[in-house]
Backbone as JSON Lines, residues from 0, in Angstrom:
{"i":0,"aa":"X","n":[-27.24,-1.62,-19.17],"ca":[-26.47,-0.85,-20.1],"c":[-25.0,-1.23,-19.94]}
{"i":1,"aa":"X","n":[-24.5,-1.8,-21.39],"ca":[-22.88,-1.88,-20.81],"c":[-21.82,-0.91,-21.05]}
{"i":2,"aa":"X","n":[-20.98,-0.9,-20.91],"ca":[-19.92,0.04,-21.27],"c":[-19.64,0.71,-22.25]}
{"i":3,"aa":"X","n":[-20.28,-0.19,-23.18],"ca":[-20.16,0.36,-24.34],"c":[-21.11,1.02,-24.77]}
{"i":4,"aa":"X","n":[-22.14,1.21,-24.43],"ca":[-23.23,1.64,-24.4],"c":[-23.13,3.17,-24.01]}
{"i":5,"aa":"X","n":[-22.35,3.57,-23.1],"ca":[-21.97,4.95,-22.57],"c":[-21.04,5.7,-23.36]}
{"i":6,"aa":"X","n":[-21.49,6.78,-23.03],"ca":[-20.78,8.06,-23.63],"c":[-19.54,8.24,-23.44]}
{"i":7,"aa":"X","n":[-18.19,8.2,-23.59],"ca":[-17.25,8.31,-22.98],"c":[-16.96,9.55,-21.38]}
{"i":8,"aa":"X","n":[-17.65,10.68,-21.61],"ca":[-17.77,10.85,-20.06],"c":[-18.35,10.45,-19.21]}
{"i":9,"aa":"X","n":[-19.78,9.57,-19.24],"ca":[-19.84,9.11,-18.34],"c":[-19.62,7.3,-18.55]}
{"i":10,"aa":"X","n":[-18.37,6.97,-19.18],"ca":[-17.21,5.87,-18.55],"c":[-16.27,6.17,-17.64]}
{"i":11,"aa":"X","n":[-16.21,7.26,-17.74],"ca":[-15.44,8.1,-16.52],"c":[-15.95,7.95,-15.25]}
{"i":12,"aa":"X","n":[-17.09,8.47,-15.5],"ca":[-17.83,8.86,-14.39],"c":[-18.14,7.32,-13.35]}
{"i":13,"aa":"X","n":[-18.5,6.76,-14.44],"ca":[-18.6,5.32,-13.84],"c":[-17.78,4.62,-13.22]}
{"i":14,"aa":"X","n":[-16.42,4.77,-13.8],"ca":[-15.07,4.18,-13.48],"c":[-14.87,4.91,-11.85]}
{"i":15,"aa":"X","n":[-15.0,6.43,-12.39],"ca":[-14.55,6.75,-10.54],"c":[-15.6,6.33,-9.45]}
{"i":16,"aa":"X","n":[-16.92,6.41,-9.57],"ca":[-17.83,5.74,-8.79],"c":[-17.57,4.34,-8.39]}
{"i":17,"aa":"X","n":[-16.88,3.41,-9.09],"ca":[-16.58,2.2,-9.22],"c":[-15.51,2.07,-8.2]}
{"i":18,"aa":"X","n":[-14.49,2.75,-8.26],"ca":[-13.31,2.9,-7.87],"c":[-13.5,3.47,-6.3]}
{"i":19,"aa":"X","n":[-14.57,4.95,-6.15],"ca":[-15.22,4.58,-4.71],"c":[-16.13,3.54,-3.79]}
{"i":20,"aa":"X","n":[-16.68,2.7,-4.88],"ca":[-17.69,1.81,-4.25],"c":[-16.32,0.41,-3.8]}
{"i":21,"aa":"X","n":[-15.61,0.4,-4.61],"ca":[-14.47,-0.59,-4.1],"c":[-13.61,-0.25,-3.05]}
{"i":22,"aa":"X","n":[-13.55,1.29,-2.45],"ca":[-12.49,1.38,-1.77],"c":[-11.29,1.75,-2.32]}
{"i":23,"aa":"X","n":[-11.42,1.92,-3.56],"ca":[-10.33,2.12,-4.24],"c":[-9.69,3.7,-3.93]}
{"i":24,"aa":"X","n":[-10.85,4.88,-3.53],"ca":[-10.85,5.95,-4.18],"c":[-11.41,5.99,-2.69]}
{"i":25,"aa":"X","n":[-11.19,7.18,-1.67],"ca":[-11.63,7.76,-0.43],"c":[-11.82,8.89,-0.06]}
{"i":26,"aa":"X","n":[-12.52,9.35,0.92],"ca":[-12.46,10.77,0.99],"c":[-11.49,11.55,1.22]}
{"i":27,"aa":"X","n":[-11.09,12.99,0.36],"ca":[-10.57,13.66,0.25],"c":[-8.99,13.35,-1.06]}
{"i":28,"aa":"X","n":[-8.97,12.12,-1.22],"ca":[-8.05,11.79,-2.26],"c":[-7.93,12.57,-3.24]}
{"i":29,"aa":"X","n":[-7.0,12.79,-3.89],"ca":[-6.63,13.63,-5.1],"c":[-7.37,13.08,-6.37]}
{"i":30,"aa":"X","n":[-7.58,13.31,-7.28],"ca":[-7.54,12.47,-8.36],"c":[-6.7,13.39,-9.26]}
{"i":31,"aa":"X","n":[-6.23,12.33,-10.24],"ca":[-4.92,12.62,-11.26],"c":[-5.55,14.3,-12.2]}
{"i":32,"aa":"X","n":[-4.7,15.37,-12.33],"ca":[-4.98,16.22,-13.54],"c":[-5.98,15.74,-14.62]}
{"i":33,"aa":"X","n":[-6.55,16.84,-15.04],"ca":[-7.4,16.54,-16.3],"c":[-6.58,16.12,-17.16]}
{"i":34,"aa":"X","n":[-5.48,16.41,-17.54],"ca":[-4.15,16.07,-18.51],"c":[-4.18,14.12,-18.21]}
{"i":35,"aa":"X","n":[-4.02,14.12,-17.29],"ca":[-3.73,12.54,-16.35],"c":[-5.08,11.8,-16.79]}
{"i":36,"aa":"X","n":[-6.03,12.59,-16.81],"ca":[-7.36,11.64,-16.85],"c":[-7.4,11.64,-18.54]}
{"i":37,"aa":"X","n":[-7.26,12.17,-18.98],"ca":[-7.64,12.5,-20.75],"c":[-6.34,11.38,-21.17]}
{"i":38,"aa":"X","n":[-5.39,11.75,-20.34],"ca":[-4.07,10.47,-21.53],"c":[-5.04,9.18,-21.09]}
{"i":39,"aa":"X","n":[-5.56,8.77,-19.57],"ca":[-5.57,7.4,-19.16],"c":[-6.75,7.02,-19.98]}
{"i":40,"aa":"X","n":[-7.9,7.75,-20.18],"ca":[-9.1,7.44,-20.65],"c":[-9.03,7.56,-21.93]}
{"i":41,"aa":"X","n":[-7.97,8.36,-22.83],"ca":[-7.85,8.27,-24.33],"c":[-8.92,8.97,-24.59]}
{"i":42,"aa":"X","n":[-9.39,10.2,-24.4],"ca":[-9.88,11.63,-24.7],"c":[-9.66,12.68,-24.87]}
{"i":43,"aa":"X","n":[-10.42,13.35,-24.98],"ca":[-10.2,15.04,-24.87],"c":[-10.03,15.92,-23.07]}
{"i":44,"aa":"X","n":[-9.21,16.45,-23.13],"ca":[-9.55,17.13,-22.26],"c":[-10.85,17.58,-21.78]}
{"i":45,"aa":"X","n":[-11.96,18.17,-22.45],"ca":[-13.37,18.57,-22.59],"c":[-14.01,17.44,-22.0]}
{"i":46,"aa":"X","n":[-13.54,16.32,-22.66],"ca":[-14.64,14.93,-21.91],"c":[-14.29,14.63,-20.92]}
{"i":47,"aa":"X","n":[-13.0,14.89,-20.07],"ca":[-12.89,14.97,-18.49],"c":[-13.52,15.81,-17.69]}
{"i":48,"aa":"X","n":[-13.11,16.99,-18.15],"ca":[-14.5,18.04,-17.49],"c":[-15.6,17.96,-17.2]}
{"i":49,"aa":"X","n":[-16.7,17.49,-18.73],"ca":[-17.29,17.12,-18.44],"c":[-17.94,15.67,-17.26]}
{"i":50,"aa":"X","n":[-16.94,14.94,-17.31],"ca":[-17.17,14.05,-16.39],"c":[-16.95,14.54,-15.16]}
{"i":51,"aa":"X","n":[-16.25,15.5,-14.16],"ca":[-15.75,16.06,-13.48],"c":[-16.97,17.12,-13.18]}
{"i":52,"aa":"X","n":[-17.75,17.63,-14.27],"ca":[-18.97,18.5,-13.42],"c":[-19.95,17.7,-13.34]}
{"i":53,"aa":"X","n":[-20.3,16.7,-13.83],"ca":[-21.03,15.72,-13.39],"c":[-20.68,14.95,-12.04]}
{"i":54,"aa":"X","n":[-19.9,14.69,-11.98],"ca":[-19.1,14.37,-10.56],"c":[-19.76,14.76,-9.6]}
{"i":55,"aa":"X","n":[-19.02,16.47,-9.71],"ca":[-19.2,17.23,-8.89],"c":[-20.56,17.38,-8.49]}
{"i":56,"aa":"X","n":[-21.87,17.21,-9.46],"ca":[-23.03,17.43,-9.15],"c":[-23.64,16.49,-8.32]}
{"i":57,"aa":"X","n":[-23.53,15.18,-8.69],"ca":[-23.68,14.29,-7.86],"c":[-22.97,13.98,-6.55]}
{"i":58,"aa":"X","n":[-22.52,15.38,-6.04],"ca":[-22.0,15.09,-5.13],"c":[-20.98,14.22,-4.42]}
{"i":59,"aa":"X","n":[-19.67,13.58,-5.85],"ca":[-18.61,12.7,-5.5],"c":[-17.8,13.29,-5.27]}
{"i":60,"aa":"X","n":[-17.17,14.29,-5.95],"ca":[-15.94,15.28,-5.79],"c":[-16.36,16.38,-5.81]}
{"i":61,"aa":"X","n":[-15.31,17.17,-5.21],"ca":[-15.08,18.67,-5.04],"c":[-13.76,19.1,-5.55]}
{"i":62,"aa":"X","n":[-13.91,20.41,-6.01],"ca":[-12.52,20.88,-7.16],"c":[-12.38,22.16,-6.28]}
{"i":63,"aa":"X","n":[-11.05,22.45,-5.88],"ca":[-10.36,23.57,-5.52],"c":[-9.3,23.84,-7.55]}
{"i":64,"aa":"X","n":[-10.04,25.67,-7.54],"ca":[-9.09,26.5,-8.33],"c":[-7.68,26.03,-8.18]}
{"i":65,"aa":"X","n":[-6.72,25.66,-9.35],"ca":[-5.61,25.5,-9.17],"c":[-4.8,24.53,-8.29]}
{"i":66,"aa":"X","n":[-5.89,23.7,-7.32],"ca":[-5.65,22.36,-6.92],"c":[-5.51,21.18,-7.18]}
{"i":67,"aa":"X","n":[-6.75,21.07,-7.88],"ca":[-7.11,20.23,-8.37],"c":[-8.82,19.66,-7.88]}
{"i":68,"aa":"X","n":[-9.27,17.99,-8.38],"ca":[-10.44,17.54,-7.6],"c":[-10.27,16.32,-6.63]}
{"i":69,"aa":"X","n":[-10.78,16.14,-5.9],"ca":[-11.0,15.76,-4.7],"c":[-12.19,14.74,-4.85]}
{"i":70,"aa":"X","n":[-12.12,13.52,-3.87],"ca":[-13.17,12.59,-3.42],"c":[-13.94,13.45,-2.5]}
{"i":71,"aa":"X","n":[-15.39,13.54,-2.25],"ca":[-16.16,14.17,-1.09],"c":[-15.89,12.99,0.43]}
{"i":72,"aa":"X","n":[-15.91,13.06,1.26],"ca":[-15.8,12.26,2.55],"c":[-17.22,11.69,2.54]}
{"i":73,"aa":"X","n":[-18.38,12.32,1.58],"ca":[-19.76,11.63,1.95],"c":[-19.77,10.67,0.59]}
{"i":74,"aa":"X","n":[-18.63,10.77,-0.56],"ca":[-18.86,10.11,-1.79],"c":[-19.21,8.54,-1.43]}
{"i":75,"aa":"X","n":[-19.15,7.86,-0.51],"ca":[-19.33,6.49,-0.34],"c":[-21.14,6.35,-0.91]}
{"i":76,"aa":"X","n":[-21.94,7.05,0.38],"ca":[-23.19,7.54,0.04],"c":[-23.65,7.72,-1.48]}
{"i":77,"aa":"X","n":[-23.08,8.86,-2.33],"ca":[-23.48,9.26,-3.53],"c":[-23.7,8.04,-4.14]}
{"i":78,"aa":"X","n":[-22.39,7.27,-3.81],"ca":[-22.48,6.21,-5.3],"c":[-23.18,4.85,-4.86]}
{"i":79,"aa":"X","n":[-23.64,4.67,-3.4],"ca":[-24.2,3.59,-2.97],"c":[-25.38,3.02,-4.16]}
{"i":80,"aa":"X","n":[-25.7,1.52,-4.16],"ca":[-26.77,1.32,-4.8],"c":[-27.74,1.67,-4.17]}
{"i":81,"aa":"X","n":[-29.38,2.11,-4.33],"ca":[-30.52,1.75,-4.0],"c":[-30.76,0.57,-2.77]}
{"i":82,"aa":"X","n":[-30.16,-0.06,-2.59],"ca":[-30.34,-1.23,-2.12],"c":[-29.42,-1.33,-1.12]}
{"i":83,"aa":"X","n":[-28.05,-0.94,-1.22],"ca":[-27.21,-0.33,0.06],"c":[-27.89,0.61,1.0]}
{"i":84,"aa":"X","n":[-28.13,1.62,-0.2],"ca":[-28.82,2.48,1.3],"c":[-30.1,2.51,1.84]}
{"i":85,"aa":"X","n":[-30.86,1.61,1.2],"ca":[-32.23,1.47,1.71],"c":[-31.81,0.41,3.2]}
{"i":86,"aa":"X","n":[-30.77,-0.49,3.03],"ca":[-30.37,-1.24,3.87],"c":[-29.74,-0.3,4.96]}
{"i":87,"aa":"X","n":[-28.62,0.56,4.68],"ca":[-28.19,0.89,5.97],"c":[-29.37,2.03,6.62]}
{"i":88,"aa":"X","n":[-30.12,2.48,5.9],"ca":[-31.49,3.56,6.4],"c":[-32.19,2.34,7.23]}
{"i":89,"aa":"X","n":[-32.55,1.24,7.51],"ca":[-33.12,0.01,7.82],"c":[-32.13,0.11,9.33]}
{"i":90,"aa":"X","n":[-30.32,-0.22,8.46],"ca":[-30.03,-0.19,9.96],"c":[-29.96,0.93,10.94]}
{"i":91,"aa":"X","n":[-29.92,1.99,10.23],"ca":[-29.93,3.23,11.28],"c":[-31.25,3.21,12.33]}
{"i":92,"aa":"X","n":[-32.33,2.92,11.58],"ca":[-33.71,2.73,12.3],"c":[-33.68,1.64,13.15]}
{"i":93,"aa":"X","n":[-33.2,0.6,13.15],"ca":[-32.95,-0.15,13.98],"c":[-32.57,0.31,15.09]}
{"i":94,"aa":"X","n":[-31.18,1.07,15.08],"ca":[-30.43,1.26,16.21],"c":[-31.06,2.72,17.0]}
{"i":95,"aa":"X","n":[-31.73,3.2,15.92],"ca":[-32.29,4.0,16.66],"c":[-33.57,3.5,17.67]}
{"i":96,"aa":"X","n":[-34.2,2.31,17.44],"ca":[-35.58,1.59,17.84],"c":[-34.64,1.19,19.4]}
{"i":97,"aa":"X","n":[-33.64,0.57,19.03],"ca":[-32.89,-0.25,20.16],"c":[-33.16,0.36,21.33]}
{"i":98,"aa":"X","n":[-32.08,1.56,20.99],"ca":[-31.83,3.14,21.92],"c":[-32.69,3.48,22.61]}
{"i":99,"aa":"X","n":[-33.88,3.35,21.65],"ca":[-35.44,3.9,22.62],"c":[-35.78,2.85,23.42]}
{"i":100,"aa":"X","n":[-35.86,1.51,23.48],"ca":[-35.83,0.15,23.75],"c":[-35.28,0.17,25.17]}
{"i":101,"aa":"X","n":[-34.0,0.53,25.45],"ca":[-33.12,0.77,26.36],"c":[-33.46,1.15,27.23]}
{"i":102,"aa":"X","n":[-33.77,2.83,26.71],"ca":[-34.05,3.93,27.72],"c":[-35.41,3.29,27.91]}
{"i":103,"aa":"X","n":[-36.92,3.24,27.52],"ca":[-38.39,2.27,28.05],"c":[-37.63,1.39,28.85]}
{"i":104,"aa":"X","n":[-36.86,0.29,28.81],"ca":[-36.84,-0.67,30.07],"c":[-36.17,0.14,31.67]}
{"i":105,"aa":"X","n":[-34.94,1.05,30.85],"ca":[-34.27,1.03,31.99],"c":[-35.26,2.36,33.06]}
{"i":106,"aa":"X","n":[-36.04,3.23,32.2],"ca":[-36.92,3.6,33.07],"c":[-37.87,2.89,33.69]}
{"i":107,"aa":"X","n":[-38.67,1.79,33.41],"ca":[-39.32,0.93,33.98],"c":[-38.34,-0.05,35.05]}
{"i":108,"aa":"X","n":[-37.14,0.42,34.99],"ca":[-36.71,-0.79,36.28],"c":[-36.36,0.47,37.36]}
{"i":109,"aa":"X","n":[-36.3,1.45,37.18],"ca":[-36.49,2.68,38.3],"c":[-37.51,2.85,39.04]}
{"i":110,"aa":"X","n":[-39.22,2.53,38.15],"ca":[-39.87,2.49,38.77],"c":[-40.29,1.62,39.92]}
{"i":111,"aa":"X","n":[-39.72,-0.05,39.22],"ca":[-40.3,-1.12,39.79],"c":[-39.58,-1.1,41.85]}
């Protein structure tokens, strides 16, 4: 699906996912006013929101009343591909296999 293909909120939505998967965008960062997002994206106010509770559902940002919204510290995760995190779930199991690996030898050299 290309860009054009999307709804204008979720080009939004895409753009900030994009912008976390690059590093661009980190946990706890501000992101610009709905005012800020509607001039940059050439919308409505309404179609930021909406992109913004979608966000929020997927677990990228969090919105404080009268603050504003926020990157989540776990947003790296949310927006990972399929294929990122099937990989780092691969490496976690690894290191967890190691660990056990460790502790089996180094109890077997206590015994010996």
């Amino acid at each position: 699906m290309t860009a054009e293909d999307l709804q204008p909120y979720q080009r939004i939505v895409q753009d900030v996912k994009d912008q976390v998967r690059l590093g661009r965008l980190t946990g706890n960062d501000k992101l610009p006013s709905t005012r800020e997002l509607a001039d940059h994206y050439g919308v409505a106010p309404g179609t930021v929101q909406r992109a913004l509770t979608e966000l929020r559902t997927e677990g990228v940002v969090y919105s404080h009343q009268g603050r504003g919204s926020f990157i989540r510290e776990s947003a790296i995760d949310a927006v990972a591909d399929p294929t990122s995190q099937a990989i780092k779930r691969l490496e976690e199991q690894v290191a967890e296999l190691a660990e056990r690996l460790d502790r089996l030898e180094a109890s077997d050299d206590k015994r010996s």
